[in-house]
Backbone as JSON, one array per atom type, in Angstrom:
{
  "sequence": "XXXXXXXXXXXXXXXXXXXXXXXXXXXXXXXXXXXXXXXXXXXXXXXXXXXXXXXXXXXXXXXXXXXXXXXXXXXXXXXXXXXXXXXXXXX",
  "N": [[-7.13, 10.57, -4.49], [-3.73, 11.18, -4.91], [-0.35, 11.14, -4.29], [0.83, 13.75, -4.67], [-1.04, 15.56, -4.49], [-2.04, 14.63, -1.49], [0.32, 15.83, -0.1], [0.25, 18.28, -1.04], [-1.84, 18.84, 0.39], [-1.57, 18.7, 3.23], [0.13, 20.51, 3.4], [-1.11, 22.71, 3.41], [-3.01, 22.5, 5.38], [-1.27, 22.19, 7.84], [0.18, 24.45, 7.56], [2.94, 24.49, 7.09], [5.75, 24.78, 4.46], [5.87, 23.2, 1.02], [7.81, 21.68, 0.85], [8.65, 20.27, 2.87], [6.05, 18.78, 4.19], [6.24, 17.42, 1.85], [8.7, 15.64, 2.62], [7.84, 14.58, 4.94], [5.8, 13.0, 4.25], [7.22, 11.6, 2.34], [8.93, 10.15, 4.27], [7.25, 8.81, 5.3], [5.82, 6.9, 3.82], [8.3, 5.48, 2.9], [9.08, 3.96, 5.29], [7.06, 2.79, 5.64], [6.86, 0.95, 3.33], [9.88, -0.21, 3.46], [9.26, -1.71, 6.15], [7.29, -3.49, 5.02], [8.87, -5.02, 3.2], [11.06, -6.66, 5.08], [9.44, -8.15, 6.08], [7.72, -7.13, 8.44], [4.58, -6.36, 9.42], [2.19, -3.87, 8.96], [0.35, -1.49, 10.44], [-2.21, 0.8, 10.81], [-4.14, 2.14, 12.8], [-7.53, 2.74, 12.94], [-7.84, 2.73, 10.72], [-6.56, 1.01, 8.84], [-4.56, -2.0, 8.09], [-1.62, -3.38, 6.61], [0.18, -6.16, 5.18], [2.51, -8.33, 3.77], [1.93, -10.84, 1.51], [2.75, -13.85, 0.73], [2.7, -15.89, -2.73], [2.7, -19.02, -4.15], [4.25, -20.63, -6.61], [2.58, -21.66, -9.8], [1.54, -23.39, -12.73], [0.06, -22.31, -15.55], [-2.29, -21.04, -18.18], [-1.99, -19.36, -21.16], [-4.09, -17.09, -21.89], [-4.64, -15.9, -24.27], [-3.08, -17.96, -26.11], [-3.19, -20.15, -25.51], [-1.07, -21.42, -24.85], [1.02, -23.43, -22.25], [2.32, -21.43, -19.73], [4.59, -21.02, -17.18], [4.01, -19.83, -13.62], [5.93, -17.71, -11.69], [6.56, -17.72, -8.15], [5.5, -15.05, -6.21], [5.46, -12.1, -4.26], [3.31, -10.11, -2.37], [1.87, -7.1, -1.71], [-0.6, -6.37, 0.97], [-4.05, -4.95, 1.78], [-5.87, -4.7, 4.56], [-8.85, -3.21, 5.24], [-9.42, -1.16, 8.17], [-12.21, -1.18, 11.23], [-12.96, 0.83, 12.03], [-12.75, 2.38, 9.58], [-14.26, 0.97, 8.08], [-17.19, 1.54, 8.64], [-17.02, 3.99, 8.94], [-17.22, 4.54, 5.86], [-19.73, 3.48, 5.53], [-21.54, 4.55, 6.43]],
  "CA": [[-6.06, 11.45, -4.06], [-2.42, 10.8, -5.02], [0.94, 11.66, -3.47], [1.54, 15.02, -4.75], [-2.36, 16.15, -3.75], [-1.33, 14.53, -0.1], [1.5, 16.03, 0.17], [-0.62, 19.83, -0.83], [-2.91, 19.16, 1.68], [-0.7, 18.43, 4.19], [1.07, 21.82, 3.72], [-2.03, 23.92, 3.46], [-3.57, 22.17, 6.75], [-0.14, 22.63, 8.67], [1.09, 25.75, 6.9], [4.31, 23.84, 6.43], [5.81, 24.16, 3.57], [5.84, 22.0, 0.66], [8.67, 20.34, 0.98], [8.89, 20.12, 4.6], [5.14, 18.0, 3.57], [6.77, 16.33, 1.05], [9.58, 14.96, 3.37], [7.0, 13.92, 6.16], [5.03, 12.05, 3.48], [7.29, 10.75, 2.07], [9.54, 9.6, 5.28], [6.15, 8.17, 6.26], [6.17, 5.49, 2.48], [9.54, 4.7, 2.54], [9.31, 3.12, 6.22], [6.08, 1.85, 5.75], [7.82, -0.16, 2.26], [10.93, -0.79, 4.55], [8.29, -2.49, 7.07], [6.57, -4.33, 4.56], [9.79, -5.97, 2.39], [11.14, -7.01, 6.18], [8.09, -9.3, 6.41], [6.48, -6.59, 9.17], [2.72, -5.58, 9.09], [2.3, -2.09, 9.22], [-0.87, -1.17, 11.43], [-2.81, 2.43, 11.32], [-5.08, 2.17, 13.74], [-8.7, 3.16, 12.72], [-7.82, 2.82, 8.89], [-6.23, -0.55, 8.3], [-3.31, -2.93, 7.74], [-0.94, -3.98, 5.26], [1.06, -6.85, 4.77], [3.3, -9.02, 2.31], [1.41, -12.56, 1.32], [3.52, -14.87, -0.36], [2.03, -16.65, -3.77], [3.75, -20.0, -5.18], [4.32, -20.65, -8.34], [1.92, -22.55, -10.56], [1.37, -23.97, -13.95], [-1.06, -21.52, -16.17], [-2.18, -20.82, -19.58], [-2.32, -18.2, -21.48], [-5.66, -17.02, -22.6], [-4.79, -15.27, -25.95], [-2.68, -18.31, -27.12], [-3.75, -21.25, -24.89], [-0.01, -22.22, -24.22], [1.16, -23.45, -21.05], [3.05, -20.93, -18.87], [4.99, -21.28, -15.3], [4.27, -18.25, -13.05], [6.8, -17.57, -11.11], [6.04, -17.57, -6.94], [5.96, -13.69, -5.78], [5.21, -11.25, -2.89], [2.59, -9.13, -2.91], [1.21, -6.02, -0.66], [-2.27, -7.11, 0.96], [-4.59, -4.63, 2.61], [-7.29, -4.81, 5.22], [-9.5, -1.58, 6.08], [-10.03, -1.07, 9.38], [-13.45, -1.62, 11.53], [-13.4, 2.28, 11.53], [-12.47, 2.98, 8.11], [-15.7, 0.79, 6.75], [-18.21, 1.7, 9.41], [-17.35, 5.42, 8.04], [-17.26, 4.43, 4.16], [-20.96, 2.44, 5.0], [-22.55, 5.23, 7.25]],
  "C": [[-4.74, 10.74, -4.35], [-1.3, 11.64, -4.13], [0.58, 12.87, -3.26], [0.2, 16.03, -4.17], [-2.31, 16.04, -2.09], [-0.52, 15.96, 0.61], [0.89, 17.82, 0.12], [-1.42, 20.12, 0.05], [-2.56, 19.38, 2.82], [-0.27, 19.9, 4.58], [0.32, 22.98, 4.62], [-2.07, 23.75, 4.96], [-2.74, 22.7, 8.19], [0.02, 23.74, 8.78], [2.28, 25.35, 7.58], [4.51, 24.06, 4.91], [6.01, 22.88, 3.13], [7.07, 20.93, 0.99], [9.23, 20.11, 1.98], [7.26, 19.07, 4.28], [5.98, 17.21, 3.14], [7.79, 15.45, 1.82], [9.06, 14.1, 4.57], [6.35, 12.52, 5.12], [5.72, 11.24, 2.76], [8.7, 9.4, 2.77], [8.32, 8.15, 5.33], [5.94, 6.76, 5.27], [6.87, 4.73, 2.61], [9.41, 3.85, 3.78], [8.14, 2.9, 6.2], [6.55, 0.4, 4.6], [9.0, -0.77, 2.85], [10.45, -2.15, 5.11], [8.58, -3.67, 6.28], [7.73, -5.64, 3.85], [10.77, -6.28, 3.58], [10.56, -7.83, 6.64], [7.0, -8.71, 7.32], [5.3, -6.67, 8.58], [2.64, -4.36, 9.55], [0.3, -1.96, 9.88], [-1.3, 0.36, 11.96], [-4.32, 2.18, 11.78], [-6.4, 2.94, 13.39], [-8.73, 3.48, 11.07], [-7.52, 1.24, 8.12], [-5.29, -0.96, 8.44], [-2.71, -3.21, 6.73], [-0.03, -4.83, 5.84], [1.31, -7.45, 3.91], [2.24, -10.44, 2.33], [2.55, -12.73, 0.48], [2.54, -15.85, -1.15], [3.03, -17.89, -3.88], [3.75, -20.0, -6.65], [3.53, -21.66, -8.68], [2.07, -22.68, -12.2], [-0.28, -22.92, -14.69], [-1.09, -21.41, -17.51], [-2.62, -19.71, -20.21], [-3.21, -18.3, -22.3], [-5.49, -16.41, -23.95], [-4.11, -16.99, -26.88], [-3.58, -20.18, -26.44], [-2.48, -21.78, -24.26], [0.26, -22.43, -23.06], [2.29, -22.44, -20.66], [3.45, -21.05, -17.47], [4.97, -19.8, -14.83], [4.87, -18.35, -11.91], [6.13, -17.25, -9.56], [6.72, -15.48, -6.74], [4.98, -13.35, -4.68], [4.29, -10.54, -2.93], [1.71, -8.25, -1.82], [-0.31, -6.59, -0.1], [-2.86, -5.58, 1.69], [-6.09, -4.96, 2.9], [-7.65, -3.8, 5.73], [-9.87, -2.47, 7.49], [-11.5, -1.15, 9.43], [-13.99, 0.01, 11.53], [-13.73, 2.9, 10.56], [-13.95, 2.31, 7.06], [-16.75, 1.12, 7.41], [-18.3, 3.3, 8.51], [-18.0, 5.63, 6.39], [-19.06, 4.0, 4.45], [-21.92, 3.73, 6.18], [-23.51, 6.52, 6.2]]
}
């Protein structure tokens, strides 16, 4: 499922329109991304978690040429499903 399928389902389910949907969904992104580049953890209860990890930078090589490359330290989204969300996926 992507956004714009979300965001149809949403409407139907409600009978909201779309872009009364679309504004919920995508209120609901932007302050979850807010959260996350803030350093929060965002926490939906019976689905999962997200937060930022921080990487460092290391020394690597590239596999097509062999040369050495520096990769730069970055941020990066993490998630963990909930104890709900895999009990459902594994039932």
């Amino acid at each position: 499922m992507n956004k714009s399928e979300l965001i149809k389902t949403l409407s139907e389910e409600t009978n909201i329109p779309i872009e009364e949907a679309a504004m919920v969904v995508n209120t609901f992104v932007d302050n979850m991304k807010e959260a996350l580049a803030d350093g929060d953890r965002v926490e939906i209860r019976g689905f999962g978690s997200f937060k930022v990890k921080d990487y460092g930078g290391y020394s690597g090589r590239n596999p097509k040429t062999g040369d050495m490359v520096v990769v730069q330290p970055k941020r990066l989204p993490f998630f963990r499903a909930g104890k709900e969300l895999k009990e459902f996926l594994n039932d």
